[in-house]
C-alpha atoms as an extended CHARMM CRD file, in Angstrom:
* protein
*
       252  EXT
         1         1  UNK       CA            -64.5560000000      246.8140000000       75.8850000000  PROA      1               0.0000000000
         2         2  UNK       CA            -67.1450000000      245.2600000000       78.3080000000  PROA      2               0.0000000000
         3         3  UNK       CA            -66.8040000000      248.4240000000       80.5440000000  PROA      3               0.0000000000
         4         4  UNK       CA            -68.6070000000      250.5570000000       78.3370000000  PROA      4               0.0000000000
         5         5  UNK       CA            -71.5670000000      248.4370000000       77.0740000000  PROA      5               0.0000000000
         6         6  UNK       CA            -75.1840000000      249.7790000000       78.0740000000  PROA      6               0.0000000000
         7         7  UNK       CA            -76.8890000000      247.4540000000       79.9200000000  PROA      7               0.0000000000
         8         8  UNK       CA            -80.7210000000      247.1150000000       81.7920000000  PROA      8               0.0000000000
         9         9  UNK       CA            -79.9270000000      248.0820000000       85.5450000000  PROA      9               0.0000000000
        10        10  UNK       CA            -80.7870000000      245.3120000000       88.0860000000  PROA      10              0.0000000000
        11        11  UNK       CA            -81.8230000000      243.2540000000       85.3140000000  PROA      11              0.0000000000
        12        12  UNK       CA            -85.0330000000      245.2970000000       84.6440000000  PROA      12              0.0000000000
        13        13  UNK       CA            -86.1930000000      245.0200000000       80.8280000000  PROA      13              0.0000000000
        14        14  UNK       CA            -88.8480000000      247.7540000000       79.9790000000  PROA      14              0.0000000000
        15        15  UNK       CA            -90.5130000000      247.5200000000       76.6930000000  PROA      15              0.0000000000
        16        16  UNK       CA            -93.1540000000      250.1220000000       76.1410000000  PROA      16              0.0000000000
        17        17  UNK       CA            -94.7670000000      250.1980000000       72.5410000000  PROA      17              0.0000000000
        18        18  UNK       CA            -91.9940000000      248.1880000000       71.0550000000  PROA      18              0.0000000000
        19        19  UNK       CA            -89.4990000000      250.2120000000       72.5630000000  PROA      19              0.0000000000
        20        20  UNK       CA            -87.0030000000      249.2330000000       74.9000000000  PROA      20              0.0000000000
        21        21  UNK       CA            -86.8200000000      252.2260000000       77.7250000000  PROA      21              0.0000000000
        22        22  UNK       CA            -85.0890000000      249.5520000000       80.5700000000  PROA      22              0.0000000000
        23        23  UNK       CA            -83.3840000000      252.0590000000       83.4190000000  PROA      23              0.0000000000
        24        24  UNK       CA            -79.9310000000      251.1080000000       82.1440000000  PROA      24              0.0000000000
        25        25  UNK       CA            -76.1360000000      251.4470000000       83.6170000000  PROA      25              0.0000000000
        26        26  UNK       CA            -75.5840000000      254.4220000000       82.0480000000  PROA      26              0.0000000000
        27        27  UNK       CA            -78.8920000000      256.2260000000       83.4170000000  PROA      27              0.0000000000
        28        28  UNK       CA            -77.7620000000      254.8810000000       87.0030000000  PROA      28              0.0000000000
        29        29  UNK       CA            -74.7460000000      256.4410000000       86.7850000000  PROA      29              0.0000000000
        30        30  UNK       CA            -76.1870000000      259.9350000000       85.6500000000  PROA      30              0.0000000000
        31        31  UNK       CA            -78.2520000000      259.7670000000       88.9710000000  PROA      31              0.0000000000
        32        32  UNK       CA            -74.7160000000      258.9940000000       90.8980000000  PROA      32              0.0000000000
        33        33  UNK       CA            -73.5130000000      261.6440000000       89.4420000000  PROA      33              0.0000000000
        34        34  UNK       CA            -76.1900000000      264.1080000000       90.0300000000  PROA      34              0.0000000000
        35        35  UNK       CA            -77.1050000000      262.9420000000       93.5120000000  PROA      35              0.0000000000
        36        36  UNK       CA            -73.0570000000      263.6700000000       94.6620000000  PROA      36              0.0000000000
        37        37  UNK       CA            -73.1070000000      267.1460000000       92.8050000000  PROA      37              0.0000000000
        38        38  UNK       CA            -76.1000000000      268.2920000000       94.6020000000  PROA      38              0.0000000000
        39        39  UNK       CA            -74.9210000000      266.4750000000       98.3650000000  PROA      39              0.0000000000
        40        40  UNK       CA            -71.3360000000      268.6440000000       96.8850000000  PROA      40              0.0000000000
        41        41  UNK       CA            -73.5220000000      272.0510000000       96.7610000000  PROA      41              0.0000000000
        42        42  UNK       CA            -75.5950000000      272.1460000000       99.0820000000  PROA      42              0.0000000000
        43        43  UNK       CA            -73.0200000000      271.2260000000      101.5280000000  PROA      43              0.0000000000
        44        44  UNK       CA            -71.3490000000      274.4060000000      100.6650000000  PROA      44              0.0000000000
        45        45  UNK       CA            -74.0040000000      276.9300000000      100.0810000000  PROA      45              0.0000000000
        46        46  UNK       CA            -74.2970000000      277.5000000000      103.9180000000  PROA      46              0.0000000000
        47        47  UNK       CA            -73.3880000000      281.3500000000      103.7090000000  PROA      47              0.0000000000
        48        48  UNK       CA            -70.9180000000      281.6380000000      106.6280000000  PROA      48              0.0000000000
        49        49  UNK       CA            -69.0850000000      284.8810000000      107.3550000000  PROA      49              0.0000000000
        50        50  UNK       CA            -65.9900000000      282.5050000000      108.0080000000  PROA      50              0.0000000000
        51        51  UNK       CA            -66.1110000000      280.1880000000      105.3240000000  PROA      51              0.0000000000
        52        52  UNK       CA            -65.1030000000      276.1920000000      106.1340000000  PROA      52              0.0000000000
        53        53  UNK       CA            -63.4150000000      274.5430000000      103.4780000000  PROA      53              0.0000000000
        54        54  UNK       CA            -66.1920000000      272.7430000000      101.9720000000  PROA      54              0.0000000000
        55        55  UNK       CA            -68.1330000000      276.1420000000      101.2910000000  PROA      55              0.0000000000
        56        56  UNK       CA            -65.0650000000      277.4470000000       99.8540000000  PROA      56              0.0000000000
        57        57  UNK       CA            -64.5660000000      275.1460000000       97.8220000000  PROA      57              0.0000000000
        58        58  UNK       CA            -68.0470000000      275.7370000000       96.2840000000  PROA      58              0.0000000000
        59        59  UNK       CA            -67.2960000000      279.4550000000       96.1200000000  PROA      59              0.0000000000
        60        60  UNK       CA            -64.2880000000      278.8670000000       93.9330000000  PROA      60              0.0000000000
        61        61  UNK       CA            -65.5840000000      276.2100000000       91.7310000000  PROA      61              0.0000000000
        62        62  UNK       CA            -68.5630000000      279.3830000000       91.0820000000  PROA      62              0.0000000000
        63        63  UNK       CA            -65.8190000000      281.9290000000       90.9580000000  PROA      63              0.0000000000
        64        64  UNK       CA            -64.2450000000      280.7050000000       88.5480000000  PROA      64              0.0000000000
        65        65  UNK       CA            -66.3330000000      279.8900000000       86.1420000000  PROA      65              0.0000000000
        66        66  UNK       CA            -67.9490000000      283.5920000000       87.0050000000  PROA      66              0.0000000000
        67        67  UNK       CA            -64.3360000000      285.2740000000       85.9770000000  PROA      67              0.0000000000
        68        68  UNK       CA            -63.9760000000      282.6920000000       83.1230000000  PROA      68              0.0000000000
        69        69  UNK       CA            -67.6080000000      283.7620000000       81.6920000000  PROA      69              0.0000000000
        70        70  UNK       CA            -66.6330000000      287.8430000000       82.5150000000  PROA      70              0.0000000000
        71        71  UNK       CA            -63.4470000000      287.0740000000       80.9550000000  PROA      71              0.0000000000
        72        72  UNK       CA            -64.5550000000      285.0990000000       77.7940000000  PROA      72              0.0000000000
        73        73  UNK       CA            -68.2610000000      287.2780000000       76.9400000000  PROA      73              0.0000000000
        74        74  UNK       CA            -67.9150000000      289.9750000000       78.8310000000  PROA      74              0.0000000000
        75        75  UNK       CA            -70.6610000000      291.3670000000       81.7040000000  PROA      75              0.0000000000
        76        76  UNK       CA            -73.3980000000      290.0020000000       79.4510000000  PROA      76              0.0000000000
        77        77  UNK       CA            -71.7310000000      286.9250000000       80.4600000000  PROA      77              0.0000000000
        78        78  UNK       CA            -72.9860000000      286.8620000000       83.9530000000  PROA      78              0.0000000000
        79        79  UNK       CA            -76.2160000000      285.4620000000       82.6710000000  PROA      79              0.0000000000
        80        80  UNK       CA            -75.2620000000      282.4160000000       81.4740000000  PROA      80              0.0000000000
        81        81  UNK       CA            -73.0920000000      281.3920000000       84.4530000000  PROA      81              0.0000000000
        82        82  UNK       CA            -75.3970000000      278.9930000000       86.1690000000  PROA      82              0.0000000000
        83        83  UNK       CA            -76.2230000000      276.7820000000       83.0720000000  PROA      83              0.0000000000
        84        84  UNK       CA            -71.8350000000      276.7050000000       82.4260000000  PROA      84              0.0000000000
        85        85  UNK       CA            -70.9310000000      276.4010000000       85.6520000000  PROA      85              0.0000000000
        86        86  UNK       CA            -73.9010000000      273.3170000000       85.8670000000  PROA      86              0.0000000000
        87        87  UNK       CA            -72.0790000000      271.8550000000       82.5640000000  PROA      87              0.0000000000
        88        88  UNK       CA            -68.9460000000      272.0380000000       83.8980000000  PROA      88              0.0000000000
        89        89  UNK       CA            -69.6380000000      270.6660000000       87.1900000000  PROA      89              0.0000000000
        90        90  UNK       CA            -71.5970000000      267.4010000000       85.9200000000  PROA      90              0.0000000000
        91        91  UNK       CA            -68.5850000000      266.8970000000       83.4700000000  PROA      91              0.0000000000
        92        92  UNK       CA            -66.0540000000      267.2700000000       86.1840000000  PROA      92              0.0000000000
        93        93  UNK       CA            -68.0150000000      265.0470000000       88.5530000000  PROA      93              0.0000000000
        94        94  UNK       CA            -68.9980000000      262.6160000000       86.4090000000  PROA      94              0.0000000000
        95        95  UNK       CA            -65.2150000000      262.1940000000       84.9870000000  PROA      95              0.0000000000
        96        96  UNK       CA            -64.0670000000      261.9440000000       88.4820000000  PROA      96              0.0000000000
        97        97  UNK       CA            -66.5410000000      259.5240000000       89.8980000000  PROA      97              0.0000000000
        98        98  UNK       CA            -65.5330000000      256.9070000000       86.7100000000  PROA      98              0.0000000000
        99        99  UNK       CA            -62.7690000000      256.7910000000       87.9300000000  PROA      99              0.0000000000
       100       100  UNK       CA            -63.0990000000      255.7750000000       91.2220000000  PROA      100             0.0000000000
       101       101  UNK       CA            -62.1230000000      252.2550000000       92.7050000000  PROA      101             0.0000000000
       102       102  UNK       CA            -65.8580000000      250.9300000000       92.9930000000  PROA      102             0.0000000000
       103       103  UNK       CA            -64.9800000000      247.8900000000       91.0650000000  PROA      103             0.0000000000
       104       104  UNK       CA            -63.4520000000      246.6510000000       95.0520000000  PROA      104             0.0000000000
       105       105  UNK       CA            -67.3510000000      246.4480000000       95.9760000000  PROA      105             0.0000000000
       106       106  UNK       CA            -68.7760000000      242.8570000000       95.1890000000  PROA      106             0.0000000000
       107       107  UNK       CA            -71.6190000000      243.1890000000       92.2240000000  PROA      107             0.0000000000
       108       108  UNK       CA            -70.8550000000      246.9810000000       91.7260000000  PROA      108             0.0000000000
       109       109  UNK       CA            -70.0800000000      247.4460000000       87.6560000000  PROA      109             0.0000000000
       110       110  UNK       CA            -68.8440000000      251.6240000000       87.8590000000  PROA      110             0.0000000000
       111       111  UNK       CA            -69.2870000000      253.2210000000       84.1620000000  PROA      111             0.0000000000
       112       112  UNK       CA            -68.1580000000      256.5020000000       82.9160000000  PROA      112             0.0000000000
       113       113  UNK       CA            -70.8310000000      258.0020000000       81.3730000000  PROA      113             0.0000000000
       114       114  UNK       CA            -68.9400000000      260.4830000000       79.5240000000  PROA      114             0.0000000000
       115       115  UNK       CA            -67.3240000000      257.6720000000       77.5150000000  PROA      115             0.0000000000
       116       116  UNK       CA            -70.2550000000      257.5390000000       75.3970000000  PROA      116             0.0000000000
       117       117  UNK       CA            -70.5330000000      259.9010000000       72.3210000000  PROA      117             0.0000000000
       118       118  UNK       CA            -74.1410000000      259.7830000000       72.8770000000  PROA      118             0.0000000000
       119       119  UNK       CA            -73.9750000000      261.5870000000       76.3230000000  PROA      119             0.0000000000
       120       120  UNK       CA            -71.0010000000      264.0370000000       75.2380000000  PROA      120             0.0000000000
       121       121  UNK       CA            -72.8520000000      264.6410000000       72.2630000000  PROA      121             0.0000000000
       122       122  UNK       CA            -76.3620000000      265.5280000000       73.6960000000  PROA      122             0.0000000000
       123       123  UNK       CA            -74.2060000000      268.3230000000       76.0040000000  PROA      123             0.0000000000
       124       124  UNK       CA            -72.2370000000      269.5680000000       72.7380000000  PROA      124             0.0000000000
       125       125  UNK       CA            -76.2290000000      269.4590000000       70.9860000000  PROA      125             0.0000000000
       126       126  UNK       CA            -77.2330000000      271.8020000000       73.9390000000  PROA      126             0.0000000000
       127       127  UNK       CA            -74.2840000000      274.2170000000       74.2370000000  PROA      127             0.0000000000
       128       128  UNK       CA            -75.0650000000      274.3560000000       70.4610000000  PROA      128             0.0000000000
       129       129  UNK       CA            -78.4520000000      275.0260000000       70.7310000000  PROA      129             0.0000000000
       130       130  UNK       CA            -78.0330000000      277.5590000000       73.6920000000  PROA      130             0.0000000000
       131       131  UNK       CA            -75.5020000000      279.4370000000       70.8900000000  PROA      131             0.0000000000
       132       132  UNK       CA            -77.9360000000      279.3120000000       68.2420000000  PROA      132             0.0000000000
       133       133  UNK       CA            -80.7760000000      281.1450000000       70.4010000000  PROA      133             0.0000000000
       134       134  UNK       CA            -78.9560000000      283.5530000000       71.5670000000  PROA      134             0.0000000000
       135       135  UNK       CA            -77.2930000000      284.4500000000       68.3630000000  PROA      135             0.0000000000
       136       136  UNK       CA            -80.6990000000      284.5430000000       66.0980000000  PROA      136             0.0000000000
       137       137  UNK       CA            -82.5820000000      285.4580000000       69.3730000000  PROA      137             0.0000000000
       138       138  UNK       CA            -79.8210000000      288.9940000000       69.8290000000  PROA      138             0.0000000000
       139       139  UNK       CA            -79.0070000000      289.9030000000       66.2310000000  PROA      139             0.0000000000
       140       140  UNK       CA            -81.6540000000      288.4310000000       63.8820000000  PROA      140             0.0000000000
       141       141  UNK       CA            -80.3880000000      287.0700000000       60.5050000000  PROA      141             0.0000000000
       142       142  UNK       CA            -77.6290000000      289.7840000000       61.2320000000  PROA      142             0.0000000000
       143       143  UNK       CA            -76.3530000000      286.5250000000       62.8390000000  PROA      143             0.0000000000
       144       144  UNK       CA            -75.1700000000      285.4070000000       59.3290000000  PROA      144             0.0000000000
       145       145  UNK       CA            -71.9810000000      287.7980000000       59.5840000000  PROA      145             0.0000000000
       146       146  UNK       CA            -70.4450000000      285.6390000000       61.9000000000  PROA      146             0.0000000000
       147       147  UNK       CA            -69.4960000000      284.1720000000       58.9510000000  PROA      147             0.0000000000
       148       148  UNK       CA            -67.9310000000      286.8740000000       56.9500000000  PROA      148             0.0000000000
       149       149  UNK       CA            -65.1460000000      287.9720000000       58.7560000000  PROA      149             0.0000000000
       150       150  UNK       CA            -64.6500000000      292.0680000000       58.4930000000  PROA      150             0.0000000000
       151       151  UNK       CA            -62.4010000000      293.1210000000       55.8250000000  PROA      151             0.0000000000
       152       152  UNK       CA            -63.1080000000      290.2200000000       53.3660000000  PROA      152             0.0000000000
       153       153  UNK       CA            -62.6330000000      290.8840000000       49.6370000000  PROA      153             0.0000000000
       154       154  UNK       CA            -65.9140000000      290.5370000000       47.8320000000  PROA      154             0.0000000000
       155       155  UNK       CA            -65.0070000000      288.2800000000       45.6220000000  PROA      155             0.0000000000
       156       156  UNK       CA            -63.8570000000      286.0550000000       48.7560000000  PROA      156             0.0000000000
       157       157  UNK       CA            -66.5430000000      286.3960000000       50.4150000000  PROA      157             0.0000000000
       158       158  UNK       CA            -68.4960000000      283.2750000000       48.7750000000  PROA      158             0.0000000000
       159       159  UNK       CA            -66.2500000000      280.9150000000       49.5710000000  PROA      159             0.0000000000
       160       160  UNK       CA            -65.1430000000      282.6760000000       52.8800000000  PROA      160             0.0000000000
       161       161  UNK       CA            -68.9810000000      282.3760000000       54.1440000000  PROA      161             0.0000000000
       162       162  UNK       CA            -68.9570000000      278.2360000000       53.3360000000  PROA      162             0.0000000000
       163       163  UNK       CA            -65.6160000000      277.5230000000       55.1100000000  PROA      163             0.0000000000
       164       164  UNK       CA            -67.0030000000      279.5610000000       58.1290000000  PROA      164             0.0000000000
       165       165  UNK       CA            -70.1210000000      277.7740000000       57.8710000000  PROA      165             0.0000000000
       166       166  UNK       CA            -69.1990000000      274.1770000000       58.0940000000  PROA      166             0.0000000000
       167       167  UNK       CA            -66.5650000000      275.1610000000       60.2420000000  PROA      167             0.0000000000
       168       168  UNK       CA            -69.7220000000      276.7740000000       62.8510000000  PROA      168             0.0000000000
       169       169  UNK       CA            -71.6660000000      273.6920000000       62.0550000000  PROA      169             0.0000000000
       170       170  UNK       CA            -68.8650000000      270.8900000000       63.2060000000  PROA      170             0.0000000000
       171       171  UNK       CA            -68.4440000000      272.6830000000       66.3070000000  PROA      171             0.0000000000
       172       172  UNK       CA            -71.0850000000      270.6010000000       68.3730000000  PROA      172             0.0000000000
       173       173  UNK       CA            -69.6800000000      267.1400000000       66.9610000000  PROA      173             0.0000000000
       174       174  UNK       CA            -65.8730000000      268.1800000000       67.6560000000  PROA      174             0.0000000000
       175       175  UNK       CA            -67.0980000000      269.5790000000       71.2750000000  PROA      175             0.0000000000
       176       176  UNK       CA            -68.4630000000      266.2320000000       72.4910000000  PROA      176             0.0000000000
       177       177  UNK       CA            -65.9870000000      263.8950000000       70.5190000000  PROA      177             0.0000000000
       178       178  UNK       CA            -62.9990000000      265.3070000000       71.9890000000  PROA      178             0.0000000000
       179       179  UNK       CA            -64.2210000000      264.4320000000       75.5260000000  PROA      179             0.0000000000
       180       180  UNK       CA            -65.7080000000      260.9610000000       74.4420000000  PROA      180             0.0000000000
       181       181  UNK       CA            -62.1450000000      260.1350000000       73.2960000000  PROA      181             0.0000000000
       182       182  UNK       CA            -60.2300000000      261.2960000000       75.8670000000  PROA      182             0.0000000000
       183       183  UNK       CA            -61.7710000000      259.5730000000       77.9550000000  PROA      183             0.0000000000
       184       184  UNK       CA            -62.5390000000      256.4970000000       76.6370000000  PROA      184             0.0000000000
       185       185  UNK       CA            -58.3960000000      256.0250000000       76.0740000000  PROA      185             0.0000000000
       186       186  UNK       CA            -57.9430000000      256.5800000000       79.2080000000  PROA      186             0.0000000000
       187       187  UNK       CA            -60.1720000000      253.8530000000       80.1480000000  PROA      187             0.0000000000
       188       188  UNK       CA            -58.9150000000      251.6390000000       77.7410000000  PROA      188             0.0000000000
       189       189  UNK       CA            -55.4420000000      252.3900000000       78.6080000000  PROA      189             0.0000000000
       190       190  UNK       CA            -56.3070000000      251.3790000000       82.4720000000  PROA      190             0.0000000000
       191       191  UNK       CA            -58.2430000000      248.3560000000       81.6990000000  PROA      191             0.0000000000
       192       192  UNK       CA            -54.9860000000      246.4400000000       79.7990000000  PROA      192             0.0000000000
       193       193  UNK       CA            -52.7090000000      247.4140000000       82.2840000000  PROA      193             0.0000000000
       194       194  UNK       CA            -55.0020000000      245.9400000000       84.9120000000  PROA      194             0.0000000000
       195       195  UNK       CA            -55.1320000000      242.9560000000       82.6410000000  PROA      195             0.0000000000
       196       196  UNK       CA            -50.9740000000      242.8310000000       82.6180000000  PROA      196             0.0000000000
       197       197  UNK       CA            -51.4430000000      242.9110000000       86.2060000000  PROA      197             0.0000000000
       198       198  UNK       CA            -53.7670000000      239.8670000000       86.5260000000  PROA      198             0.0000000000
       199       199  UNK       CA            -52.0620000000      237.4550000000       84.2100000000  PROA      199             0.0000000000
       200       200  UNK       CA            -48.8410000000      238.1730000000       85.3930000000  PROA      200             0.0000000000
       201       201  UNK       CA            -49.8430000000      237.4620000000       88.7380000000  PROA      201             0.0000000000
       202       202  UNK       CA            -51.8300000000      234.1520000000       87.0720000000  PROA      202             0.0000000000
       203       203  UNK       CA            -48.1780000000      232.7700000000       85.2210000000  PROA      203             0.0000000000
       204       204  UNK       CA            -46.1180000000      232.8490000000       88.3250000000  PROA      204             0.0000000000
       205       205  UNK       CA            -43.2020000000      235.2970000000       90.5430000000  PROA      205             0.0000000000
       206       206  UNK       CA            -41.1280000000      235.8990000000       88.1930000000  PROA      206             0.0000000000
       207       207  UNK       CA            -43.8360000000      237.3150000000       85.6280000000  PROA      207             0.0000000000
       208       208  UNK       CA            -44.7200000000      239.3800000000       88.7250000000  PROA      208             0.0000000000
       209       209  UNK       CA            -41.5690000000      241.3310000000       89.2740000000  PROA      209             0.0000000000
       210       210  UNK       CA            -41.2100000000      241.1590000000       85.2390000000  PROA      210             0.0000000000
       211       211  UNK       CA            -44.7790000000      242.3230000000       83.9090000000  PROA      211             0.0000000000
       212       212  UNK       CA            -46.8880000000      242.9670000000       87.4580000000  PROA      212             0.0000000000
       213       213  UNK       CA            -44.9820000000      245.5180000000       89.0700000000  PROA      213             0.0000000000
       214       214  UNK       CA            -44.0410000000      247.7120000000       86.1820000000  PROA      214             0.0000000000
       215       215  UNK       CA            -47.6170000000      247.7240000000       85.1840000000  PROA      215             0.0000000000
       216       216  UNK       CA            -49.3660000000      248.4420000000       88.6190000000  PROA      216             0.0000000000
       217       217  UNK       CA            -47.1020000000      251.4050000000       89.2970000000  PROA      217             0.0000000000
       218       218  UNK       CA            -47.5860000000      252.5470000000       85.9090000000  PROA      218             0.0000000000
       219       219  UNK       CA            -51.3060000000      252.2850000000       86.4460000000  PROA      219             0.0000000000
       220       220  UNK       CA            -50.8430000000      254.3270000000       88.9670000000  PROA      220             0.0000000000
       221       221  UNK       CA            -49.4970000000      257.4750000000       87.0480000000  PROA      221             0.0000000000
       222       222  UNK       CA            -52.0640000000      257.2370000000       84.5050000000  PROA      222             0.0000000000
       223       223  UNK       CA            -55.1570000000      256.6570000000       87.0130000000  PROA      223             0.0000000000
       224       224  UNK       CA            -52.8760000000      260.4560000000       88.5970000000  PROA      224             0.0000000000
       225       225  UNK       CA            -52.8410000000      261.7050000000       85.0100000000  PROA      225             0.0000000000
       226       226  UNK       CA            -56.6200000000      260.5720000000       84.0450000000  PROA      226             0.0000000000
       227       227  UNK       CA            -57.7610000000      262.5870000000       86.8540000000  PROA      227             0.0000000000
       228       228  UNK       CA            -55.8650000000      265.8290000000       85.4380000000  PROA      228             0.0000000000
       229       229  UNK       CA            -57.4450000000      264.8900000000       82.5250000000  PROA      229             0.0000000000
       230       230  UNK       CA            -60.8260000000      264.5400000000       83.7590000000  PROA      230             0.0000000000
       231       231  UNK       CA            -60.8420000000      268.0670000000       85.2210000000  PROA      231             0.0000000000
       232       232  UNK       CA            -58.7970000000      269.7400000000       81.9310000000  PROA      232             0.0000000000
       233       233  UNK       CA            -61.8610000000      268.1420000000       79.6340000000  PROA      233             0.0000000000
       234       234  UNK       CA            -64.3420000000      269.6500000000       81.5050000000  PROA      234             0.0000000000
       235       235  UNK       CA            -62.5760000000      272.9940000000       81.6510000000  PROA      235             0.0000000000
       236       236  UNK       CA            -62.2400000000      272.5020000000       78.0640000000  PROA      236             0.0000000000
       237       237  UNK       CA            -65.5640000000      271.9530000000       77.4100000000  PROA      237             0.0000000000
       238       238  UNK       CA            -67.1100000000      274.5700000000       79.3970000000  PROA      238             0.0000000000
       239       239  UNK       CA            -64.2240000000      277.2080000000       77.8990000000  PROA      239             0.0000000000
       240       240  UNK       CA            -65.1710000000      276.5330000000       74.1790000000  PROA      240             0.0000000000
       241       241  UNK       CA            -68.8780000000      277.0660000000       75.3970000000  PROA      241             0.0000000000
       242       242  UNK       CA            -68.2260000000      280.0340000000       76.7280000000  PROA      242             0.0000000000
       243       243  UNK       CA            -65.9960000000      281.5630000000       73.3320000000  PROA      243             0.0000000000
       244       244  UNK       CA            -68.6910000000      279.7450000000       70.9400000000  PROA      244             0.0000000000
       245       245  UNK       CA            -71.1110000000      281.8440000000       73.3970000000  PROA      245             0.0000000000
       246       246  UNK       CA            -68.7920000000      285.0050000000       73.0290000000  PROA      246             0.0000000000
       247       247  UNK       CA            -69.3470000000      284.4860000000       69.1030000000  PROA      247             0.0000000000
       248       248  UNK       CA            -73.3410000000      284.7130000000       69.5610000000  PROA      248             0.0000000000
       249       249  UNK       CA            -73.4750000000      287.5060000000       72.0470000000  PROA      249             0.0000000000
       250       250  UNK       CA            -70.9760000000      290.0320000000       70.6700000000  PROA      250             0.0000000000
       251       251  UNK       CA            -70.7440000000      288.6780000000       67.1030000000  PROA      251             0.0000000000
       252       252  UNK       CA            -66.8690000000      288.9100000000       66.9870000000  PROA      252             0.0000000000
C-alpha cells in the first residue's frame, strides 16, 4: 500500500501555525496533471479551417461532452459545459497519467491522485454544491419537490420525501467513492502482480515460466483494461453530474 501514502515532496516539511502544509506527492501530481491538460488544449485550440489531429481531438473531447450536456439538461445545459467538460478532463487525465510507466525513471515515485477519497470526494463536494445552487438559486424552496415524486399518495408522501432525501444527500459520497475504488483496485491489483513478477524472477527459471510469465502478460491486460477503466470513470462521473444537474435545472 506504499503507493498511495501522502508524502512531503522533495523532502520539504512546512509547518505553519502548528500545521503541517508541506507541498506533498499528491499536490505534485495535481500540477502534472494540470500542466499536461493545459499543454493538451492549447495545443488544439489553434482554429484551423483543416483541422490536424491534435485539434480534433480537442474538438471531440468538447463535443462530446457539449451533446452529452444537450442530451442530459437540455439547451440550458450549454452553460455548464466548460466546468463538466473541465471535470471530466482532469479525471480522465489524471487516471491516465497514474498509470503510466514513470516508475522506469530513477527517483520518480508516480501517484494516482484519484486513488484518494479525499480528492474524489472534494470533486463529488463540488458537483454537489454546483447542484445545490442552481436548484435553490432556479426554483427557491420549490426545490423541495424534487423529493416528492408527482402522483404520490398523501399519506406516502412522509415517508416518500425521507427516502428521497437521504437518497439526494448520499449522492456526493457515492459519486467520489465509486471512482476512489475503482481505481485504487486497479492499482492494487497491478502492484501484486508486479510483485509475482519480481519474486518469481528472485526463486529461479522455473518459477519464471511457472509464476513470471503468466503474471506479466496478465499485467498486461489489466494495465489495457485499467485504462478503459480510467476513461469509463470519468465518463461516469461527469454523466451523473450532468443527470444530478438535470434534477436541479428542470426539477424532474
Amino acid at each position: 500500500m506504499h503507493q498511495f501514502l501522502i508524502e512531503p515532496a522533495f523532502g520539504s516539511h512546512w509547518i505553519v501555525g502548528g500545521y503541517d502544509l508541506s507541498f506533498t506527492n499528491s499536490a505534485l501530481w495535481m500540477v502534472v496533471t494540470l500542466a499536461a491538460l493545459w499543454a493538451f488544449m492549447i495545443g488544439g485550440m489553434k482554429r484551423d479551417l483543416v483541422p490536424g489531429r491534435w485539434q480534433m481531438a480537442v474538438e471531440g473531447f468538447t463535443g462530446f461532452i457539449s451533446g452529452m450536456m444537450e442530451q442530459n439538461v437540455g439547451p440550458g445545459g450549454k452553460r455548464f459545459v466548460p466546468y463538466v467538460f473541465s471535470l471530466f478532463m482532469f479525471i480522465l487525465f489524471a487516471n491516465i497519467i497514474g498509470l503510466l510507466p514513470f516508475g522506469i525513471v530513477p527517483g520518480v515515485h508516480p501517484f494516482t491522485i484519484t486513488s484518494h477519497m479525499t480528492v474524489t470526494g472534494v470533486l463529488a463536494l463540488i458537483s454537489f454544491g454546483i447542484v445545490l445552487l442552481v436548484g435553490f438559486g432556479k426554483h427557491g424552496f420549490h426545490f423541495f419537490s424534487l423529493f416528492v415524486p408527482s402522483g404520490t399518495p398523501a399519506l406516502m408522501i412522509p415517508l416518500i420525501f425521507v427516502v428521497e432525501l437521504m437518497s439526494f444527500l448520499v449522492r456526493p459520497f457515492s459519486l467520489g467513492l465509486r471512482l476512489f475504488v475503482a481505481m485504487t483496485a486497479g492499482h492494487i491489483l497491478l502492484k501484486v502482480l508486479a510483485a509475482f513478477v519480481i519474486n518469481g524472477i528472485n526463486m529461479g527459471p522455473g518459477y519464471v515460466a511457472i509464476v513470471s510469465l503468466p503474471s506479466f502478460v496478465l499485467m498486461i491486460g489489466i494495465t489495457l483494461l485499467e485504462l478503459l477503466v480510467a476513461a469509463i470513470q470519468a465518463y461516469v462521473f461527469a454523466l451523473l453530474t450532468s443527470v444530478y444537474l438535470n434534477d436541479a435545472v428542470n426539477l424532474h
